[in-house]
C-alpha positions as CSV (number, residue, x, y, z in Angstrom):
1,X,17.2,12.0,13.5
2,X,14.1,12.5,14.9
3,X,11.8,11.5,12.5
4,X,14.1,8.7,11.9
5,X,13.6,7.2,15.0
6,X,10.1,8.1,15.0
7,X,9.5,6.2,11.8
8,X,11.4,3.4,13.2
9,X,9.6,3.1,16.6
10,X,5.8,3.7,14.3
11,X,6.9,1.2,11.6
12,X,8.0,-1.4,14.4
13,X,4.6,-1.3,16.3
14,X,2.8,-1.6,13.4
15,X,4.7,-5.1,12.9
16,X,4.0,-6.2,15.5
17,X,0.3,-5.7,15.3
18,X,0.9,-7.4,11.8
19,X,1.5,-11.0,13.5
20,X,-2.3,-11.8,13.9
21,X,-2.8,-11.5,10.7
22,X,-2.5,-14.7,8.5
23,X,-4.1,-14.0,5.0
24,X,-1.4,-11.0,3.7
25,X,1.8,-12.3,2.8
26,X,3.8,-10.0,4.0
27,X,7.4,-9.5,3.0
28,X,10.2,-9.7,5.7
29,X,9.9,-5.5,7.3
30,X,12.9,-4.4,9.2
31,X,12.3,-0.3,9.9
32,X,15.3,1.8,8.4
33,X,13.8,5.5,9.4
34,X,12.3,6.0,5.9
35,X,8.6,7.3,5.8
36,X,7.3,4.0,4.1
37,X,7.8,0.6,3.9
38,X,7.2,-2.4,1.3
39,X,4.7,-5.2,2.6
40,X,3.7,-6.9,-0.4
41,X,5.4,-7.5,-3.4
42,X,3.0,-8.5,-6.1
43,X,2.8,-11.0,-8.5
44,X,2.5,-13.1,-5.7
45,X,3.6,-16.0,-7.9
46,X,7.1,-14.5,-10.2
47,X,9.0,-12.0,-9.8
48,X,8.7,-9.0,-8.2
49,X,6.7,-6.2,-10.7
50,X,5.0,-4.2,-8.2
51,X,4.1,-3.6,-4.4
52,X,2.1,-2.8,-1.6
53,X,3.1,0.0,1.0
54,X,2.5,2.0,3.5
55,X,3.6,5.9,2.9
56,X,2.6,9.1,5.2
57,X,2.7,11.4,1.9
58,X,2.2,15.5,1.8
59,X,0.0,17.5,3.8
60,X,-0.3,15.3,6.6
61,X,-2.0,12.1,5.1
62,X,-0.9,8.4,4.9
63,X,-2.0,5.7,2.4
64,X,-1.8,1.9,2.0
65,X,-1.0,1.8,-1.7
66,X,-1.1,-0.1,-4.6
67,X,2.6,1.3,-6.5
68,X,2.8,-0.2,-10.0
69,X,6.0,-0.2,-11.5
70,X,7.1,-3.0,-13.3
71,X,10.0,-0.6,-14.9
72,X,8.0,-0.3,-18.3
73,X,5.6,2.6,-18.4
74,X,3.6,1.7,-21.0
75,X,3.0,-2.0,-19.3
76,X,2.3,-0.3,-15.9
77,X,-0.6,2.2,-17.4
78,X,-2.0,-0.4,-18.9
79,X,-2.2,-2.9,-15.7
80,X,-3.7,-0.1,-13.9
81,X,-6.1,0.5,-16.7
82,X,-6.9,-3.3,-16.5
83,X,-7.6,-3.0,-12.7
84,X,-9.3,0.7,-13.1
85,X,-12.1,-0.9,-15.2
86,X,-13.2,-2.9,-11.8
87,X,-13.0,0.3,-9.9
88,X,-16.7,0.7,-8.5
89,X,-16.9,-3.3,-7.8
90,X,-13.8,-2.8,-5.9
91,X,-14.3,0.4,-4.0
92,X,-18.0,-1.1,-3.2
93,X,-16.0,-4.7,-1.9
94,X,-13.6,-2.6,-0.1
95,X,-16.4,-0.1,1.6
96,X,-14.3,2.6,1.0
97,X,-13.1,5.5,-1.4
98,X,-9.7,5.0,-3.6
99,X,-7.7,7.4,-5.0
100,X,-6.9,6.1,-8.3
101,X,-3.9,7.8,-9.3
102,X,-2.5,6.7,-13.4
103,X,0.3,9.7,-12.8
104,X,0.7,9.8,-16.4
105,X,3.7,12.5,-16.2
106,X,5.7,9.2,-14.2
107,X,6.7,6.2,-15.2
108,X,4.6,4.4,-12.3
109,X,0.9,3.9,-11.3
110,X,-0.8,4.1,-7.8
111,X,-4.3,3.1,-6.1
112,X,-4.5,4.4,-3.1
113,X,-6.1,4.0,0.3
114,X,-5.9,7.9,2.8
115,X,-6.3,9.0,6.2
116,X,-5.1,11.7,8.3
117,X,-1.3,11.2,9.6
118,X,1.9,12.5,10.4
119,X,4.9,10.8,12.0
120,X,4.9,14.0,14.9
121,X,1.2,13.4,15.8
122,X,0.5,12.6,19.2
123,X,0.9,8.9,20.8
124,X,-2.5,8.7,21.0
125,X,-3.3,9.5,17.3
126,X,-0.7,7.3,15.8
127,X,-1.7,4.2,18.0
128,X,-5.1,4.9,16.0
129,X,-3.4,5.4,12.9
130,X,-1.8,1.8,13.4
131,X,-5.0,0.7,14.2
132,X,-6.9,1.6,11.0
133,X,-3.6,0.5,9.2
134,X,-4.2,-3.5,10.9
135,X,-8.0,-3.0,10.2
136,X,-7.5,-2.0,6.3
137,X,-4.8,-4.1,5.1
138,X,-6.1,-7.2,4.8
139,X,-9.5,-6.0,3.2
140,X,-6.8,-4.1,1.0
141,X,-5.0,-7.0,-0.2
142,X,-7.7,-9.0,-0.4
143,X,-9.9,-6.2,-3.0
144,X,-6.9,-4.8,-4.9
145,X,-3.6,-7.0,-4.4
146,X,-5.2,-10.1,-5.4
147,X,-7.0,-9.0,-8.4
148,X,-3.8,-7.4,-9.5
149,X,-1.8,-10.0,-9.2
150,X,-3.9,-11.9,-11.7
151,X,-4.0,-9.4,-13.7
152,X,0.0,-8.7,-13.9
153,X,-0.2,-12.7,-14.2
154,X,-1.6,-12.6,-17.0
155,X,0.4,-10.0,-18.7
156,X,3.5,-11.4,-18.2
Protein backbone atom coordinates (compact mmCIF):
# COMPACT_ATOMS: atom_id res chain seq x y z
CA UNK A 1 0.00 0.00 0.00
CA UNK A 2 2.75 2.05 0.40
CA UNK A 3 4.46 1.85 -2.68
CA UNK A 4 1.07 2.07 -4.15
CA UNK A 5 0.39 5.38 -3.12
CA UNK A 6 3.88 6.32 -3.62
CA UNK A 7 3.70 5.41 -7.23
CA UNK A 8 0.50 7.12 -7.48
CA UNK A 9 1.54 10.48 -5.84
CA UNK A 10 5.27 10.15 -8.29
CA UNK A 11 3.35 9.20 -11.39
CA UNK A 12 0.77 12.16 -10.74
CA UNK A 13 3.55 14.91 -10.40
CA UNK A 14 5.17 13.77 -13.21
CA UNK A 15 1.82 14.61 -15.23
CA UNK A 16 1.56 17.35 -14.27
CA UNK A 17 4.97 18.56 -15.25
CA UNK A 18 3.96 16.78 -18.67
CA UNK A 19 1.43 19.77 -19.52
CA UNK A 20 4.19 22.11 -20.96
CA UNK A 21 5.04 19.85 -23.19
CA UNK A 22 3.37 20.02 -26.70
CA UNK A 23 5.39 17.87 -29.23
CA UNK A 24 4.81 14.10 -27.34
CA UNK A 25 1.56 12.81 -27.83
CA UNK A 26 0.86 11.50 -24.85
CA UNK A 27 -1.86 9.01 -24.15
CA UNK A 28 -4.52 9.81 -21.46
CA UNK A 29 -2.29 8.67 -17.84
CA UNK A 30 -4.47 8.06 -14.83
CA UNK A 31 -1.86 6.54 -11.84
CA UNK A 32 -3.22 2.99 -10.66
CA UNK A 33 -0.14 2.29 -8.07
CA UNK A 34 1.75 0.19 -10.69
CA UNK A 35 5.66 0.93 -11.05
CA UNK A 36 5.16 2.16 -14.83
CA UNK A 37 3.00 3.73 -16.97
CA UNK A 38 2.20 3.82 -20.91
CA UNK A 39 2.75 7.41 -22.49
CA UNK A 40 3.02 6.73 -26.04
CA UNK A 41 1.55 4.22 -28.03
CA UNK A 42 3.38 3.92 -31.32
CA UNK A 43 2.44 3.75 -34.64
CA UNK A 44 1.36 6.95 -34.08
CA UNK A 45 -0.85 6.61 -37.17
CA UNK A 46 -2.83 2.70 -36.74
CA UNK A 47 -3.16 0.66 -34.27
CA UNK A 48 -1.51 0.28 -31.33
CA UNK A 49 1.81 -2.26 -31.94
CA UNK A 50 4.14 -0.85 -29.35
CA UNK A 51 4.83 1.83 -26.60
CA UNK A 52 6.60 4.21 -24.78
CA UNK A 53 6.94 4.04 -20.78
CA UNK A 54 8.21 4.93 -17.99
CA UNK A 55 9.43 1.85 -15.50
CA UNK A 56 11.66 2.10 -12.17
CA UNK A 57 13.16 -1.58 -12.97
CA UNK A 58 15.66 -3.78 -10.59
CA UNK A 59 18.44 -2.54 -8.57
CA UNK A 60 17.30 0.79 -8.10
CA UNK A 61 17.20 2.23 -11.75
CA UNK A 62 14.29 3.78 -13.91
CA UNK A 63 14.13 3.99 -17.76
CA UNK A 64 11.97 5.79 -20.37
CA UNK A 65 11.63 2.89 -22.78
CA UNK A 66 11.01 1.94 -26.13
CA UNK A 67 8.81 -1.80 -25.41
CA UNK A 68 8.22 -3.47 -28.72
CA UNK A 69 5.64 -5.94 -28.82
CA UNK A 70 3.39 -6.02 -31.57
CA UNK A 71 2.37 -9.80 -30.27
CA UNK A 72 4.55 -11.50 -33.01
CA UNK A 73 8.12 -12.20 -32.04
CA UNK A 74 9.61 -12.59 -35.05
CA UNK A 75 8.04 -9.05 -36.40
CA UNK A 76 9.21 -7.36 -33.15
CA UNK A 77 13.04 -8.59 -33.51
CA UNK A 78 13.06 -7.58 -36.63
CA UNK A 79 11.61 -3.82 -36.01
CA UNK A 80 14.20 -3.50 -33.46
CA UNK A 81 16.81 -4.80 -35.80
CA UNK A 82 15.49 -2.12 -38.32
CA UNK A 83 15.88 0.70 -35.68
CA UNK A 84 19.29 -1.02 -34.13
CA UNK A 85 21.06 -0.35 -37.51
CA UNK A 86 20.61 3.65 -36.75
CA UNK A 87 21.90 3.10 -33.22
CA UNK A 88 25.11 5.50 -33.17
CA UNK A 89 23.07 8.28 -35.32
CA UNK A 90 20.57 8.03 -32.70
CA UNK A 91 22.42 7.71 -29.48
CA UNK A 92 24.77 10.79 -30.99
CA UNK A 93 21.01 12.81 -31.79
CA UNK A 94 19.90 11.84 -28.38
CA UNK A 95 23.39 12.88 -26.49
CA UNK A 96 23.06 10.02 -24.56
CA UNK A 97 23.83 6.18 -24.04
CA UNK A 98 20.92 3.49 -24.82
CA UNK A 99 20.54 0.23 -23.68
CA UNK A 100 19.55 -1.64 -26.52
CA UNK A 101 17.97 -4.62 -25.26
CA UNK A 102 16.61 -7.49 -28.35
CA UNK A 103 15.74 -9.99 -25.20
CA UNK A 104 15.81 -12.76 -27.51
CA UNK A 105 14.64 -15.40 -24.73
CA UNK A 106 11.09 -12.95 -24.78
CA UNK A 107 8.75 -12.37 -27.11
CA UNK A 108 9.29 -8.48 -26.85
CA UNK A 109 12.11 -5.85 -27.63
CA UNK A 110 13.33 -2.79 -25.56
CA UNK A 111 15.59 0.42 -26.12
CA UNK A 112 16.15 1.93 -23.23
CA UNK A 113 16.99 5.25 -21.55
CA UNK A 114 18.59 4.72 -17.24
CA UNK A 115 19.10 6.56 -14.29
CA UNK A 116 19.33 6.11 -10.71
CA UNK A 117 15.69 5.63 -8.94
CA UNK A 118 13.52 4.07 -6.56
CA UNK A 119 9.95 4.95 -5.63
CA UNK A 120 11.32 5.15 -1.54
CA UNK A 121 14.06 7.65 -2.44
CA UNK A 122 13.89 10.81 -0.79
CA UNK A 123 11.48 13.89 -1.87
CA UNK A 124 14.21 15.62 -2.93
CA UNK A 125 15.71 12.85 -5.27
CA UNK A 126 12.52 11.93 -6.86
CA UNK A 127 11.58 15.67 -7.69
CA UNK A 128 14.99 15.30 -9.65
CA UNK A 129 14.17 12.13 -11.04
CA UNK A 130 10.89 13.87 -12.47
CA UNK A 131 12.90 16.41 -13.64
CA UNK A 132 15.32 14.50 -15.83
CA UNK A 133 12.14 12.36 -16.81
CA UNK A 134 10.40 16.17 -18.33
CA UNK A 135 13.89 17.01 -19.70
CA UNK A 136 14.39 13.45 -21.66
CA UNK A 137 11.12 12.63 -22.95
CA UNK A 138 10.69 14.79 -25.59
CA UNK A 139 14.41 14.36 -27.02
CA UNK A 140 13.25 10.59 -26.53
CA UNK A 141 10.33 10.63 -28.67
CA UNK A 142 11.61 12.79 -30.91
CA UNK A 143 15.17 10.31 -31.67
CA UNK A 144 13.60 6.88 -31.17
CA UNK A 145 9.56 7.12 -31.15
CA UNK A 146 9.44 8.84 -34.31
CA UNK A 147 11.77 6.88 -36.30
CA UNK A 148 10.06 3.79 -35.10
CA UNK A 149 6.99 4.64 -35.94
CA UNK A 150 7.97 4.86 -39.49
CA UNK A 151 9.58 2.10 -39.36
CA UNK A 152 6.55 -0.22 -37.76
CA UNK A 153 4.69 1.97 -40.66
CA UNK A 154 6.23 0.54 -43.05
CA UNK A 155 6.01 -3.02 -41.85
CA UNK A 156 2.59 -3.22 -41.49
Amino acid sequence: KEREKAYIDFWGEVITKFKNIENVPFKNISPDGASWVNLVSLPLNAPQKSNINLSFSLKRRFRIELYIDTGDEDLNKKLFDELHIDNGKIEKELGEKLSWERLDHRRASRVALYTDGFILDNPKDLENLQDWIVKMISPFYKTIGLPFSSIIESNI
